[in-house]
N, C-alpha and C positions, 0 to 999 in steps of 0.2 A: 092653486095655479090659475092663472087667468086665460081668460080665452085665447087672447092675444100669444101668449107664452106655449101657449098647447099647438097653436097651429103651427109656429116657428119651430116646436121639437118633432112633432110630425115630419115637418119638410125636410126633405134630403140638403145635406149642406151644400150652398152654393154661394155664388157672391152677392147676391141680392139677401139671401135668408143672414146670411152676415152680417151686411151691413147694416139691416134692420135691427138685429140683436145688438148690435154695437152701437149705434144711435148715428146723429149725426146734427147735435145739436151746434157746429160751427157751420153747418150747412157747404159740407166737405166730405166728398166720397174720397173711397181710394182711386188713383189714381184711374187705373182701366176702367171702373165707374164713371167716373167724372167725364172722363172724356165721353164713353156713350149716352149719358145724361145732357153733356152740352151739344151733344149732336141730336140729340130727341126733343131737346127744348128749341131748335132753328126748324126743326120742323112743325111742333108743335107750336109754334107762335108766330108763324108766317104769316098767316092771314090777320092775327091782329097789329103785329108791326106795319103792314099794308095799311088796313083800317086806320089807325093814328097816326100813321104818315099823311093821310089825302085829310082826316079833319086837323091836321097840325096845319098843312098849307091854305085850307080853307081859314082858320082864324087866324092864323097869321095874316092873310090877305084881310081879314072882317077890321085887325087893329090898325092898320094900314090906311084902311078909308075913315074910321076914328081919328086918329092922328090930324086927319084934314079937319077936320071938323072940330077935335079940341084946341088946334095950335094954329093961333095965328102964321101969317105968309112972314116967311124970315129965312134966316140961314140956317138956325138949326131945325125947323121942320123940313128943308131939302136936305139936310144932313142924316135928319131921321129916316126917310124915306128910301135915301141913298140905302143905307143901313137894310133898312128892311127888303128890299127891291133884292140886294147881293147874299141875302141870308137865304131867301127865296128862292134862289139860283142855284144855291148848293143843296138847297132843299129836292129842289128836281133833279136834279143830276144823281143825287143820291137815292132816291124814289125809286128812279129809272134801272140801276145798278141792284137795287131790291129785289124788283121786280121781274127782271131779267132770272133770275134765280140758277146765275151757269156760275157764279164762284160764295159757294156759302159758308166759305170761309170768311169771305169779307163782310158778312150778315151783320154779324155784332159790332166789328169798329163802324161800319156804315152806319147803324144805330145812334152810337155812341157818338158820330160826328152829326149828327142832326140834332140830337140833344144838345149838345153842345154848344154850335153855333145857333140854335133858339135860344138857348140859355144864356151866352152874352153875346148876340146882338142884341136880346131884350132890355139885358141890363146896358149895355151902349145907347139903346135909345131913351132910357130913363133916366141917365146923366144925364145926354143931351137936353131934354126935355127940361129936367132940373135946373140946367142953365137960366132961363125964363120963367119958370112956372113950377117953384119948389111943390105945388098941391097936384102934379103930374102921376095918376095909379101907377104902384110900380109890382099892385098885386098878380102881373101877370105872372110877373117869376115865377109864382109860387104854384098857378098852373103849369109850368114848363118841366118844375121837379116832380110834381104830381106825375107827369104823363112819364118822366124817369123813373119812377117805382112803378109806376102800376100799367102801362097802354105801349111802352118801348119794349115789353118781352127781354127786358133784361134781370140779370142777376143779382143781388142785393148789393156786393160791393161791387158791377158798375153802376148799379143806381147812386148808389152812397157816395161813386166818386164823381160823377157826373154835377150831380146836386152840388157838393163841397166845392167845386170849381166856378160853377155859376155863381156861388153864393159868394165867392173871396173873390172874382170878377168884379160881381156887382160893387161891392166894398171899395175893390182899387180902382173903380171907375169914377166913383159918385165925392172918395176924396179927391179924384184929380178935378172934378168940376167942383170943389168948394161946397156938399152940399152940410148944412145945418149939423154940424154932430150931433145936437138933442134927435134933432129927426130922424137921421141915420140909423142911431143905435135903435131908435124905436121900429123904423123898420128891417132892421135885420134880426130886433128882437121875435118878431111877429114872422116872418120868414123861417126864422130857427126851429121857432116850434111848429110852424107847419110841417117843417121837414123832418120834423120829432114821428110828428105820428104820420108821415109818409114811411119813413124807417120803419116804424112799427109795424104798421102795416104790409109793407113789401115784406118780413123778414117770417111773416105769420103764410104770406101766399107762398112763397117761395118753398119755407120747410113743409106744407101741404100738398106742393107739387113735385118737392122731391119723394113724398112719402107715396104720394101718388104712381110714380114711379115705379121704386121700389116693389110696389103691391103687387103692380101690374105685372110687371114682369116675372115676377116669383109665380101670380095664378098661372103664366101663359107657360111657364115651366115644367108646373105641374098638370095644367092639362096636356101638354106636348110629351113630357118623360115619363117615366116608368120609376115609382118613387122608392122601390126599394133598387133598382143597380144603377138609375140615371140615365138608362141609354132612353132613346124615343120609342114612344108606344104604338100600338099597331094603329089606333086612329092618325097619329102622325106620319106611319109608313102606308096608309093606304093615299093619303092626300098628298106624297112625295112621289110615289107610285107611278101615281095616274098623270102630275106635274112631267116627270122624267119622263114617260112616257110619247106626249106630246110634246115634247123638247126633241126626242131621239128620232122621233118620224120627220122633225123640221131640219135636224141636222143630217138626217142618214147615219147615225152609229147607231152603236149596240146597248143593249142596256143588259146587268147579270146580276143574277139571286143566286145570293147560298143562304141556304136553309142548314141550320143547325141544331143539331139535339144533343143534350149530356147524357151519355151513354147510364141507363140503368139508376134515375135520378130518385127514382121512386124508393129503390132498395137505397141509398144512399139516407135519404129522409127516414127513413123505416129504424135505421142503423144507428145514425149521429144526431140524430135531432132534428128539428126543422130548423133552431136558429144557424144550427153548425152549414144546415143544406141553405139559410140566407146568404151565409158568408162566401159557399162555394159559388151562388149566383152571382155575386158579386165581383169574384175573383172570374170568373170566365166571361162576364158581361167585361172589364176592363181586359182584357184580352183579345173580343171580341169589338171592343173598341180602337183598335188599332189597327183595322182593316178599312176602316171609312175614315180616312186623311185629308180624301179630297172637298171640297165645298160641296158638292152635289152627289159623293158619296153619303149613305145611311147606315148608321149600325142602330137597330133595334130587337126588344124583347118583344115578341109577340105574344108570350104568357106562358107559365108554368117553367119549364125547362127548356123552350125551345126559342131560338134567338136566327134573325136573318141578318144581312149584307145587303145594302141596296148597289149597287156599281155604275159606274153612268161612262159608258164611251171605253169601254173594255172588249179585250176577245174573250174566249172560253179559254184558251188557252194561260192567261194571264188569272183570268177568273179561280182556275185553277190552281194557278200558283198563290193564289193569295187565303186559299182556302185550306192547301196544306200546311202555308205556312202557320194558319189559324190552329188546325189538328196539333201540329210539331211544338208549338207554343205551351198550348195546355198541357201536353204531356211532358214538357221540362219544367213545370212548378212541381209536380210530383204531389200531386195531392192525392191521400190516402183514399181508396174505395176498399172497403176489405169486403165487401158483398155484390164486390164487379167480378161477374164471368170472366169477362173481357180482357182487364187490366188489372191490377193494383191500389191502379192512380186513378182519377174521376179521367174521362177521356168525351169525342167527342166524332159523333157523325155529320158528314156535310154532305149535301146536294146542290149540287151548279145546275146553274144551265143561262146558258144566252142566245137570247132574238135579236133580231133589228125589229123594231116593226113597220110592217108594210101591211098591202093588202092583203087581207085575210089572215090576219092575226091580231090580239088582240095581250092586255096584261093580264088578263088572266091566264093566258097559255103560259106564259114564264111561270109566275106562279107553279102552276100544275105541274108542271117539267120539273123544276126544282124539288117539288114534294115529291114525285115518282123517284126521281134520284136521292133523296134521304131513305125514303122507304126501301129502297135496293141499298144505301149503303148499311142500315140498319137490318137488312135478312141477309146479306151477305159475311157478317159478323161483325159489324160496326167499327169505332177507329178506327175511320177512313173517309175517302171524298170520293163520292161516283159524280159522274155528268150523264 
């Protein structure tokens, strides 16, 4: 088994560990992927879409005073210029709509329409050009597809479509000006294969940066979760903690912990095994899962058998309802403890407790409160909830 193979059976199944095992050689997540992948690549590629925006309008502008200087005073160098002058124009406009960065939904067609209109105005100016002066470079195209795969932070089929557009512009421009067919085909021969290994190239960054992805966010899982039940780990709940915390002092509410223990977890493992006691973690970590619904709720393992509830903007009284409801749940799976005092069935002690924080209080007092109320619901005779 290879390295690669051993880490993937390690990780607990999730959509990332997934789609890594399933590949993704059409450079195509599943759906709910995809969409967080194209919203990670508009943020991860902002500042170069910037970047090749301001050197796009700089050499646009550098070919512009060429122009003057290769093409004799005529009408179609004020034709060219026109041309370039209004490419120019959509260029900033579009720039400015980037940069602004309040609708990043329009990021990519923005993109895609600077490409674009570089891509034929360029080639409108090289017919034109063509008209008088068939030996007119029309090599700039083929920087303009370049900057379509690799400097526009775009994806391989719009690079791929962008380029095919420019490239069948150029073609229906240069026949409407008459230019040379030997010449033509020689330069769209040379065009082609630039944009061979521009393709190539884009399709090698792109599956590297989706793989990039993927990684990333599988390691950031795994350091955040708890790898055998999934729920967040207490490094993740003490940096949520201490977040809600200074949230709840800026808003004025409450913030509530239940602290939970499986009743007698020890004798359980002693009994059924340790794999049989993974499976019961599992089964009460998903249970125990369905108490944090909200965004800013937490449900985590803090290690061994014992699992909390973070609550954000709660009473005690609610607190409590959501902690029975916790109790009442695990005792309707009915799972066998035949060396529970207590029960039967695996079962489960909680501890509430809710602050506001103000002055003179601090998160570690929740904390503390919540564990003095497990520990009273566990000497009290456990299955059950004290505050």
């Amino acid at each position: 088994m290879t390295t690669h193979q051993a880490w993937l059976d390690e990780a607990r199944s999730n959509p990332y560990a997934e789609q890594i095992a399933a590949g993704f050689r059409w450079l195509r997540f599943v759906p709910e992927l995809e969409r967080e992948y194209r919203h990670y690549m508009q943020e991860d590629t902002f500042d170069l879409r910037r970047f090749a925006l301001c050197a796009g309008m700089l050499v646009w502008l550098g070919f512009s005073v060429l122009d003057c200087f290769l093409m004799p005073a005529s009408r179609e160098l004020a034709w060219m210029l026109a041309i370039r002058g209004g490419v120019l124009v959509l260029l900033l406009v579009c720039g400015l709509l980037i940069l602004m960065r309040r609708h990043h939904f329009l990021l990519t067609p923005l993109s895609l329409t600077c490409i674009l209109s570089a891509g034929l105005g360029g080639a409108a100016v090289v017919a034109v050009a063509h008209r008088i002066d068939p030996t007119y470079p029309y090599e700039g195209l083929l920087l303009i597809c370049m900057a379509a795969y690799f400097l526009a932070g775009l994806r391989l089929s719009e690079s791929l479509t962008s380029s095919m557009v420019v490239l069948l512009g150029y073609v229906g421009l240069e026949l409407l000006s008459r230019q040379d067919p030997l010449r033509l085909f020689n330069n769209l021969f040379f065009l082609s294969f630039g944009n061979l290994m521009g393709l190539l190239g884009c399709y090698l960054l792109e599956y590297k940066s989706r793989q990039h992805f993927l990684v990333s966010r599988q390691l950031r899982l795994l350091a955040e979760r708890d790898g055998l039940t999934g729920l967040y780990n207490r490094r993740s709940f003490d940096r949520q903690l201490e977040r809600l915390w200074r949230q709840a002092q800026r808003e004025g509410v409450s913030v509530a912990l239940l602290l939970c223990d499986i009743d007698h977890f020890k004798a359980y493992n002693d009994h059924y095994g340790h794999q049989a006691g993974d499976g019961v973690l599992r089964q009460v970590a998903a249970v125990i899962g369905t108490a944090a619904r909200r965004p800013l709720d937490m449900a985590v393992r803090l290690g061994g058998e014992e699992f909390a509830v973070l609550l954000y903007d709660i009473d005690l009284a609610q607190a409590l309802g959501r902690a029975e409801a916790l109790r009442a749940r695990l005792a309707k799976l009915k799972l066998a403890h035949e060396r529970s005092p207590t029960a039967g069935v695996v079962t489960l002690s909680v501890g509430a407790a809710c602050l506001a924080p103000g002055e003179g209080s601090d998160r570690s007092q929740l904390y503390a409160h919540a564990d003095r109320a497990l520990y009273e619901a566990k000497a009290f005779g456990r299955n059950q909830v004290v505050a």
